[in-house]
C-alpha positions as CSV (number, residue, x, y, z in Angstrom):
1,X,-1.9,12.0,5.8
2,X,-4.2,9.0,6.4
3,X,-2.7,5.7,6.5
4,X,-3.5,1.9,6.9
5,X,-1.4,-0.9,6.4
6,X,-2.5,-4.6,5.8
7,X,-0.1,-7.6,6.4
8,X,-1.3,-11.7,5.0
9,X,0.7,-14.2,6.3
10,X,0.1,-17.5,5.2
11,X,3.5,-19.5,4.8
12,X,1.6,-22.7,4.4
13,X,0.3,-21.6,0.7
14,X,3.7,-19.3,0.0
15,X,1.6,-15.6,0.5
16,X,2.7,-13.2,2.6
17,X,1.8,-10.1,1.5
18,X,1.8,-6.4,2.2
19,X,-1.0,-3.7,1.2
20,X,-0.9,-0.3,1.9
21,X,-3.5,2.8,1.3
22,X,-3.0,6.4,2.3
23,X,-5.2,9.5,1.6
24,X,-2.9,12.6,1.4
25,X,-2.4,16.1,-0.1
26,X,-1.2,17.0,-3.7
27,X,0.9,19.4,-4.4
28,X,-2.0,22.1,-6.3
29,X,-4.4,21.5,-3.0
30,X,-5.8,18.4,-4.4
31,X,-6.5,14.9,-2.9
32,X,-4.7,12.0,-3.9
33,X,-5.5,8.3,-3.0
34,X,-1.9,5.9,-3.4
35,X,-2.3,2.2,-3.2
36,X,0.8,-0.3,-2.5
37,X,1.0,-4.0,-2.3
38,X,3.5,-6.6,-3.0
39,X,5.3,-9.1,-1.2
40,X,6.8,-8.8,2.3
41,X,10.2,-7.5,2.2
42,X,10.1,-6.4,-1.2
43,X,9.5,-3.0,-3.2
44,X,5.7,-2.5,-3.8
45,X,3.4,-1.6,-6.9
46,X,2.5,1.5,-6.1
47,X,-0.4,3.6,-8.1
48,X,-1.5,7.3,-7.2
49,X,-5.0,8.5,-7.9
């Protein structure tokens, strides 16, 4: 799996912000692309595609 992970911190204007995108396997020997972002220290959105 293929990861990177993005952090914003601007406490100033109230965003600090997580985003995470990873390129992995699927469970038929497809590809799957799965996106998170949210706030920092909170559960993400997450979408797989």
């Amino acid at each position: 799996m293929i990861s990177i992970h993005l952090e914003r911190h601007e406490p100033t204007q109230n965003r600090l912000r997580f985003y995470n995108i990873a390129v992995t396997r699927t469970l038929f020997d497809g590809w799957a692309l799965v996106r998170e972002w949210g706030w920092i220290g909170q559960p993400g959105t997450v979408r797989e595609t």
